[in-house]
C-alpha positions in Angstrom: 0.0 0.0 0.0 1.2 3.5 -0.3 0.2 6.8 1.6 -0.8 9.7 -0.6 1.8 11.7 1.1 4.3 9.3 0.5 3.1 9.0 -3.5 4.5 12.9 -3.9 7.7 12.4 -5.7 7.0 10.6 -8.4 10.2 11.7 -10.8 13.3 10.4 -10.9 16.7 11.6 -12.1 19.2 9.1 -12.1 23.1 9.0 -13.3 25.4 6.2 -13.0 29.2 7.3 -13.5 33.2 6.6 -12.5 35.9 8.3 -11.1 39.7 8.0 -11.3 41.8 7.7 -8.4 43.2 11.2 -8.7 40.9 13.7 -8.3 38.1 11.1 -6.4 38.3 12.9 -2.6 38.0 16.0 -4.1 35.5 15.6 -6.1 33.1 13.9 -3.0 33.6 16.6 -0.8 32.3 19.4 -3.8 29.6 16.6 -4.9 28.2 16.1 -1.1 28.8 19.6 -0.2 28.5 22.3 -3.1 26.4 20.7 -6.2 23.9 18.4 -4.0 22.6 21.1 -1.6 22.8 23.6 -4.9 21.1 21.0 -6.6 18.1 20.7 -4.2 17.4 24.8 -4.1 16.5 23.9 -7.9 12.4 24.7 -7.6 11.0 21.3 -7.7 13.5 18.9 -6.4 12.8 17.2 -3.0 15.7 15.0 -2.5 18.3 13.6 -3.3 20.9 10.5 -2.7 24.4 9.4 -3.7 25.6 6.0 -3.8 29.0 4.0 -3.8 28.2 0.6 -5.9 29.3 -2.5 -4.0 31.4 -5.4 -5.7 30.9 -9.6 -5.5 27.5 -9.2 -4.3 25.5 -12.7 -4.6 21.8 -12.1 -7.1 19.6 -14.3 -7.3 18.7 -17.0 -9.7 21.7 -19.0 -12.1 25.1 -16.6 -12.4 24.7 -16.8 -15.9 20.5 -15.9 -16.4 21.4 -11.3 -16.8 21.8 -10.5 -20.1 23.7 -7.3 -21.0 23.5 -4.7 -24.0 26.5 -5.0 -26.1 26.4 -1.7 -27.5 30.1 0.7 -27.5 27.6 3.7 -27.5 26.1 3.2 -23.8 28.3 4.6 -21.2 29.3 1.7 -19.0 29.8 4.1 -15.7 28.0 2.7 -12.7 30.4 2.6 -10.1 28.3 5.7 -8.4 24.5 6.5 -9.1 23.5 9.9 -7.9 19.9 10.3 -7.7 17.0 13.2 -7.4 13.3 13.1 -6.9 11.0 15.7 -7.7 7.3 15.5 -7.9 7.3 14.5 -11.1 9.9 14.0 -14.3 9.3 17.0 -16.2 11.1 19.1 -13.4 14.4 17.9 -14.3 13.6 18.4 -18.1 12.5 22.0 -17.3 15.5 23.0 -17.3 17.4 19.7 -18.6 20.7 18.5 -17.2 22.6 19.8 -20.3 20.8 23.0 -19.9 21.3 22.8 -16.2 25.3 21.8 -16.8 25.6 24.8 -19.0 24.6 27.2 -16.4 27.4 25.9 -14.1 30.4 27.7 -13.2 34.0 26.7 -15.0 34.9 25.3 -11.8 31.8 23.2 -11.2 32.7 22.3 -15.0 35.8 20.9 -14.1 34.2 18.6 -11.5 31.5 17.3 -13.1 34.2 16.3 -16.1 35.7 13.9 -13.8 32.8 11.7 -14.3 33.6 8.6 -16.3 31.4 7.0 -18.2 28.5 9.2 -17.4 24.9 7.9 -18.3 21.3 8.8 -16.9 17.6 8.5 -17.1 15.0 10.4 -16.0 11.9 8.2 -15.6 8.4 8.7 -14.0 7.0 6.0 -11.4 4.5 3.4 -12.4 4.0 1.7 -8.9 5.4 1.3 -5.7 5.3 -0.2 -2.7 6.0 -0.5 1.0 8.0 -3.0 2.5 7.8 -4.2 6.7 10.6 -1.3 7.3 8.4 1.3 5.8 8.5 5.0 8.1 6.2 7.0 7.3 8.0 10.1 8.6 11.4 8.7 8.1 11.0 8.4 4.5 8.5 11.3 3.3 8.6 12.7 0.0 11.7 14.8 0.8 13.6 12.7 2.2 16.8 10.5 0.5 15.9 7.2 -0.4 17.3 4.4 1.9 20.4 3.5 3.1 20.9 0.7 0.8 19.4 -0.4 -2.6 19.4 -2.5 -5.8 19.0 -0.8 -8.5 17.9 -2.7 -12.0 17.7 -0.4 -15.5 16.9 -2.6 -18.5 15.0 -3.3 -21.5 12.8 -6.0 -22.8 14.8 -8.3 -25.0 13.8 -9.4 -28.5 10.6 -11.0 -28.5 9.8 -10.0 -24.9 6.3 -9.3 -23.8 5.7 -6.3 -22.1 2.5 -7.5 -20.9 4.4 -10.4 -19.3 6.7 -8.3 -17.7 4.4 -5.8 -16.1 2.0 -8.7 -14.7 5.6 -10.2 -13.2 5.8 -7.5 -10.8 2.8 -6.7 -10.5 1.4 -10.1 -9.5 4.4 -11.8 -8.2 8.0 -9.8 -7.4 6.3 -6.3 -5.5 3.9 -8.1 -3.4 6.2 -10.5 -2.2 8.4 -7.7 -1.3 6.2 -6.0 0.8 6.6 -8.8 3.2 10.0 -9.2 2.9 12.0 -8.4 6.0 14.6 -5.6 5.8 12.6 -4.0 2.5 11.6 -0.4 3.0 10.2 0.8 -0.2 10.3 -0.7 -3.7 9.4 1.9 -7.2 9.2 0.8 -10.3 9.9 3.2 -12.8 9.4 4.2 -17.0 11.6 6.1 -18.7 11.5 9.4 -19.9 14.8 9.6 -21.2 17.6 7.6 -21.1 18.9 4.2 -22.8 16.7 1.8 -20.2 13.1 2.0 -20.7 12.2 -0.1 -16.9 13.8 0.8 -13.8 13.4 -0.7 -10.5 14.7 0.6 -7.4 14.9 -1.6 -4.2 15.4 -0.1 -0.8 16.6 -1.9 2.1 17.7 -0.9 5.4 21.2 -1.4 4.4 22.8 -3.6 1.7 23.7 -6.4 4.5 19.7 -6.3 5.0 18.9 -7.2 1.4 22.0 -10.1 1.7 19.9 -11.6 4.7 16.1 -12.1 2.5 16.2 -11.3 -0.6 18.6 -13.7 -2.6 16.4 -16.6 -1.0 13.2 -15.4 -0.8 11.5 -17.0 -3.8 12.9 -20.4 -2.7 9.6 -21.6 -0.8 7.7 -20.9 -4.5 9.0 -22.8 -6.9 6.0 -21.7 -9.5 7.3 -18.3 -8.9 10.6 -19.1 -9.0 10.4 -20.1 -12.7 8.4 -17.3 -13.7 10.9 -15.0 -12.2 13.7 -17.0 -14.0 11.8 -17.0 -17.5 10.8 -13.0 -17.0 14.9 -12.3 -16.3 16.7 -14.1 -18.9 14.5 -12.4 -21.6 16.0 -9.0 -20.5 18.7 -6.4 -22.3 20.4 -5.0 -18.8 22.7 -1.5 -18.9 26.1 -1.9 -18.3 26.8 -3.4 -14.7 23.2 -3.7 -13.7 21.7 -4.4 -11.3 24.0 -2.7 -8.9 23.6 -2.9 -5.1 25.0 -0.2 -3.7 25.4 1.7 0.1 24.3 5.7 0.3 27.1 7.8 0.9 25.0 11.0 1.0 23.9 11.7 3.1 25.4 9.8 5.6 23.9 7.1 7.5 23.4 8.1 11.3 
């Protein structure tokens, strides 16, 4: 279920990206203490949340099921994912990031091209819902998403039903999360712009949460453990996706 308060920030601005070694501190301390909290004077934007992606983290389902696009043209960045909400997408196309960028100072300039690998989507929410670890007041419609989450960005392969795939989350994978201990909010997004047309953001009360539940949690279904299985392996992910990854902004009390 989902509280109409909570349903308020509905757009999404995500960007996945690198950094070098050189340059990395640096750049954090402007990101988390400059361009975020300039960022979210912008009219419109109500939060927003930066994330480190984590490495040798288990998924479900066979090792070898994720399919990936094999295109040179798509960025392949996603060691960080910054991310904004607004109440809805056409904020952050009124102005859009390159008109946004342009406005910047030559120094912000300079910070911003450290980015490696940059790609983004903005996307407007289809659904979400609430998992046990749902606050009401702890996660309202301006504040960052959680502490830890999965994040999926992906299209549907050749031959893929859409139909299929929308009736797989809602029928099976977001009701089953709502009971799934640890889970604090899923959204599932559609893109605006951007490569991926489907996103889906999972938030957990940290990434060692979602370790604990979620990997397994389809085990005691095995119906639903094949539809899950057929749904995946007829997906075109982005480079590196799904990434679970730990906020780093703002920092985790």
């Amino acid at each position: 279920m989902e509280s109409t308060v909570d349903s308020m920030d509905r757009g999404i601005w995500m960007t996945w990206y690198n950094l070098p070694e050189q340059g990395r501190d640096e750049y954090l301390q402007w990101l988390h203490g400059h361009y975020i909290p300039n960022m979210l004077r912008q009219p419109g934007y109500l939060w927003g949340a930066h994330y480190a992606s984590e490495t040798n983290f288990k998924m479900t389902g066979a090792p070898n099921r994720l399919g990936h696009v094999n295109d040179p043209s798509i960025p392949i960045g996603d060691r960080y994912i910054l991310l904004f909400g607004a109440a809805d997408a056409h904020v952050f196309v009124n102005p859009t990031p390159a008109q946004m960028r342009a406005r910047l100072s030559d120094a912000d300039k300079k910070m911003l091209a450290l980015r490696i690998g940059e790609r983004y989507n903005i996307a407007t929410e289809e659904k979400r819902i609430h998992g046990p670890e749902f606050d009401a007041a702890k996660y309202a419609p301006d504040r960052a998403s959680a502490p830890g989450i999965q994040l999926g960005s992906f299209n549907a392969g050749p031959g893929q039903d859409e139909d299929e795939l929308a009736a797989w989350y809602a029928q099976w994978r977001l009701p089953s999360m709502e009971k799934l201990p640890g889970c604090v909010r899923v959204r599932k997004y559609a893109s605006v712009s951007g490569w991926a047309k489907h996103m889906i953001l999972y938030e957990f009360l940290s990434t060692r949460a979602r370790d604990a539940k979620f990997v397994e949690h389809e085990k005691a279904n095995p119906k639903m453990e094949q539809w899950t299985d057929d749904v995946v392996r007829k997906l075109v992910h982005a480079p590196g996706s799904p990434n679970l990854a730990a906020r780093i902004w703002p920092v985790v009390g």
